[in-house]
C-alpha angles and dihedrals in degrees: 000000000000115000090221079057093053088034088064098037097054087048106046091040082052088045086052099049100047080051102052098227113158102232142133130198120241137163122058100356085051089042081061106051097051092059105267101105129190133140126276135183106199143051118244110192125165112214130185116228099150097188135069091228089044085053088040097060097039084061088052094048094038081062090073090062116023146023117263104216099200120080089218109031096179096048086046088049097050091044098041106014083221125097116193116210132167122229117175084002080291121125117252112183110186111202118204114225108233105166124061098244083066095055089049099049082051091055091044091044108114147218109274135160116223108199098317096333119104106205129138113267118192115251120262099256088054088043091059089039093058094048092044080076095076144090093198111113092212083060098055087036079060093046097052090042096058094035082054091049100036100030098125095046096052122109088228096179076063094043104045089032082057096035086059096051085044086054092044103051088040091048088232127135092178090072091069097032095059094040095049087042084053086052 
């Protein structure tokens, strides 16, 4: 793990707290935690600003720590829900949560060090729910990989009930069905 990794985390998840912004960390640094270790260079956090004026001044205030990469963040909000900064010269995405089940795996995310910084990840079963997402086959090698490790922790009723809405708002059966065949 870099320092300037840990540097940036310790200081956005800071940043995030003072400002009371519900979030929890997720992607590599999650992937990590869970057991299935692998380096990663950026910093993946979900965060829940419901309004356009609430998204509008934590751009503003964002500004005072990190750099904002695109030219336009609130178009690239609106069109992405995802807005890129550096922090450190490390990659920060922050994702906006936009479902429910996102707002509620960032109300169930809990308290974790990593390494020697304290910050919010997001629990197993939401860590597999937002790679389940993807097409990418890395992140169901990652999936396979924690449900094997962590099988008989995981609040599988949660999981499967959110893997089916998943399936259903995505229009994708196989989401289900290759969780359930992991089980």
């Amino acid at each position: 793990m870099t320092n300037r990794l840990l540097l940036a985390l310790k200081e956005i998840v800071d940043w995030l707290e003072k400002q009371q912004i519900p979030y929890m960390i997720f992607g590599g640094i999650a992937n990590t935690l869970y057991g299935n270790p692998r380096q990663t260079f950026d910093i993946d956090i979900k965060i829940s600003i419901p309004s356009k004026k609430e998204k509008t001044d934590f751009i503003e205030q964002l500004r005072s720590i990190a750099v904002l990469l695109p030219a336009d963040p609130m178009q690239f909000i609106t069109e992405t829900s995802v807005l890129p900064v550096t922090l450190h010269d490390v990659r920060i995405d922050f994702v906006f949560a936009q479902l429910p089940f996102e707002e509620q795996a960032i109300e169930r995310s809990r308290s974790e060090l990593f390494f020697s910084v304290p910050m919010k990840v997001c629990t197993v079963e939401d860590f597999i729910l937002q790679k389940a997402v993807s097409t990418r086959k890395k992140d169901w090698d990652d999936i396979e990989t924690v449900i094997d490790l962590q099988k008989n922790a995981l609040d599988w009723p949660y999981l499967l009930e959110h893997c089916r809405e998943l399936s259903d708002f995505l229009n994708d059966s196989t989401i289900v069905t290759r969780i359930q065949n992991m089980r």
